[in-house]
VEXTORVEX-986714 format. One line per 3 residues: number of its first residue (from 1); their letters; for each residue x, y, z of C-alpha. Coordinates in steps of 0.1 Angstrom, whole numbers. Each point is the difference from the previous one (the first is absolute). Layout:
REM residues N
NUM	a	X Y Z | ...
***
This chain:
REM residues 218
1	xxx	1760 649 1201 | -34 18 -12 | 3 1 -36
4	xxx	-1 40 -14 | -35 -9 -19 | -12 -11 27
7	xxx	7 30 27 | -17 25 -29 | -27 -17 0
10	xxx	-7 -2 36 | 10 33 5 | -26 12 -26
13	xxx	-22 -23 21 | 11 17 31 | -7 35 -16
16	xxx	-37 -8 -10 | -6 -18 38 | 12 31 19
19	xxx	-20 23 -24 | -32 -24 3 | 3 1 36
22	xxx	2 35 8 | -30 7 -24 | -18 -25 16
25	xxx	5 16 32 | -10 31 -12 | -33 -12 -13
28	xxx	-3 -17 34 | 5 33 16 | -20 23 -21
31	xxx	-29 -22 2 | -5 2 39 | -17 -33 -1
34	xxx	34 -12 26 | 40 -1 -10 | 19 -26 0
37	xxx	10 -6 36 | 41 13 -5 | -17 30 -18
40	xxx	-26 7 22 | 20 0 29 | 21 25 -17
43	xxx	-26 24 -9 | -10 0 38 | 34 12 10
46	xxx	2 21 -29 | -30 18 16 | 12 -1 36
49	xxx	35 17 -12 | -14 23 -26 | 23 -19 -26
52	xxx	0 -8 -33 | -10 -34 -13 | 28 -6 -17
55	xxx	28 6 28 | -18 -13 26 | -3 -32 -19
58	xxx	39 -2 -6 | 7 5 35 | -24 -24 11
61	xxx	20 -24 -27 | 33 7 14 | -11 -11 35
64	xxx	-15 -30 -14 | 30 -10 -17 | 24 3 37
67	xxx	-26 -24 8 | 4 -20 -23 | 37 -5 6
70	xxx	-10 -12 33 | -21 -31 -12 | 27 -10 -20
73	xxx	21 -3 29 | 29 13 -20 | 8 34 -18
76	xxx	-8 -4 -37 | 20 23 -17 | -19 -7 -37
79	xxx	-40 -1 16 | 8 35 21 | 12 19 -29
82	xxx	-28 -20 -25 | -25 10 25 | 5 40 3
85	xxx	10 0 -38 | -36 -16 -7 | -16 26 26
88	xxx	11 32 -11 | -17 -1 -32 | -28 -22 8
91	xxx	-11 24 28 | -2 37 -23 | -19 -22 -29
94	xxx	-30 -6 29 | 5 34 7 | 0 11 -37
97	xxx	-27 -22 -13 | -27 10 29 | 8 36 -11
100	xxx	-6 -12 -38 | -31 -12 13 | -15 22 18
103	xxx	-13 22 -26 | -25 -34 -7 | -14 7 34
106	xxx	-4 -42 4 | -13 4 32 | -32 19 -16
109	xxx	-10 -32 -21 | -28 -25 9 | 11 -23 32
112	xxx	0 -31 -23 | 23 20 -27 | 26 12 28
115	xxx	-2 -37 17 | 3 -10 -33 | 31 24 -7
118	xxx	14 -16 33 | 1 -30 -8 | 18 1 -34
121	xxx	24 20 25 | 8 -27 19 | 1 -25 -30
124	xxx	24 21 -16 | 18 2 34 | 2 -32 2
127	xxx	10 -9 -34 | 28 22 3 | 12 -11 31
130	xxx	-1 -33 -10 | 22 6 -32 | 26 18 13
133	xxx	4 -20 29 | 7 -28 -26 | 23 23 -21
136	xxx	24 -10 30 | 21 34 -7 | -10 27 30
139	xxx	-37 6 15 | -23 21 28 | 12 -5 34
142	xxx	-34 -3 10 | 1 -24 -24 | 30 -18 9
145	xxx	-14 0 37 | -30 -24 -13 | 20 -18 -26
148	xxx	29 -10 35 | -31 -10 20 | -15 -20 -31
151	xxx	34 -21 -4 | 20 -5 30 | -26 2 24
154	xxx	-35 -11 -14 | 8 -27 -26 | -7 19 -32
157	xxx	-33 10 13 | -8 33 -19 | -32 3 17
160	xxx	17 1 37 | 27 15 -15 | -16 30 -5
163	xxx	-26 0 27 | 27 -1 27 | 20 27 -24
166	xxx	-25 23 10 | 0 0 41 | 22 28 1
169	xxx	-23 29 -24 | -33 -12 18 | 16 9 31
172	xxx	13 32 -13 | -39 10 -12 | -13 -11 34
175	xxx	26 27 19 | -6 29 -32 | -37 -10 16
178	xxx	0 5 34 | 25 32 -7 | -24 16 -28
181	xxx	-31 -13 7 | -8 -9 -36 | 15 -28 -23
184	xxx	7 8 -41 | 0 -22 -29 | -16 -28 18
187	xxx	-24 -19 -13 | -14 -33 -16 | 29 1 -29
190	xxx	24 2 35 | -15 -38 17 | -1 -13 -34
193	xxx	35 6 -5 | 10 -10 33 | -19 -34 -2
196	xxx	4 -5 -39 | 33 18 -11 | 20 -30 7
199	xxx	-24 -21 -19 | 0 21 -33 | 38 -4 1
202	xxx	2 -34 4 | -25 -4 -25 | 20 24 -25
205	xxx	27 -18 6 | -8 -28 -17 | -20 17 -33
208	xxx	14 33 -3 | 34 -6 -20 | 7 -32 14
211	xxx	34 -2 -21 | 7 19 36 | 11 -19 30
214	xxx	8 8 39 | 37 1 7 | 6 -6 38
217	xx	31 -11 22 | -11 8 36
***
């Protein structure tokens, strides 16, 4: 039984990973220097379907999470609920925080400062995903999709984990492609998080509060 300390503390952890995160996003975002692959894919259907960010996100995350339910091979009562109750909010911060920072026009800085911007993005990303995956109490679907693949499938690989995790946005952009004829929030913060993301994670995982550990049963 999780001792009542305990839970508030990794709840308070949880709080500050979600936040971190969708800031993170945001900055990745506003900088145009390329999104995060989850988020970039998402602005590209945003645009397609004349949607906002942030709903277009959520539905994205309630898809994801069916999915989800399918890898596991059984229906997961406590990971389907975890998963839209982590999406709902998550996707309006992205939303909220690019419209915070817009007025900062980031995508009007020097190339190095908005790669630069980018990468603390996906850092921060990264960092969050890595601590509230670890707070082992409910997390991004998208998230949960990579974190499946990383332990029942891949051998705790975080790196694989989330490369293969990301097969199902590319393939999304490449369609919003051939349908538009353009491609939006792509760029060289997008193939550094696709080849590095899972990296930073692992990494994190081991010097960012390492008090926190993985909890899985698959």
């Amino acid at each position: 039984m999780v001792k009542q300390g305990n839970f508030k503390k990794r709840l308070g952890y949880l709080t500050f990973a979600i936040v971190l995160d969708a800031f993170a996003n945001s900055l990745m975002i506003n900088s145009n220097m390329g999104s995060a692959v989850w988020t970039a894919s998402a602005v590209n259907i945003s645009h397609l379907l004349h949607s906002t960010y942030g709903t277009t996100l959520f539905v994205y995350a309630v898809i994801v999470t069916v999915v989800n339910q399918f890898l596991l091979g059984k229906f997961d009562g406590h990971i389907f609920l975890s998963n839209l109750l982590f999406s709902l909010p998550f996707s309006y911060l992205v939303g909220f925080f690019s419209m915070i920072l817009d007025p900062f026009q980031l995508n009007a800085l020097p190339i190095v400062l908005r790669l630069s911007v980018d990468v603390l993005g996906l850092i921060g990303v990264s960092v969050g995903t890595s601590i509230y995956q670890r707070c082992n109490l409910i997390q991004h679907p998208n998230d949960e999709l990579a974190y499946l693949l990383r332990f029942k499938y891949l051998h705790g690989s975080a790196g694989w984990g989330q490369l293969f995790s990301y097969t199902p946005p590319v393939i999304i952009m490449i369609i919003c492609y051939f349908i538009t004829g353009h491609i939006l929030s792509v760029g060289i913060g997008t193939v550094l998080a696709m080849f590095f993301q899972g990296i930073v994670i692992g990494y994190s995982d081991k010097i960012v509060l390492p008090s926190l550990k993985h909890h899985y049963s698959f």
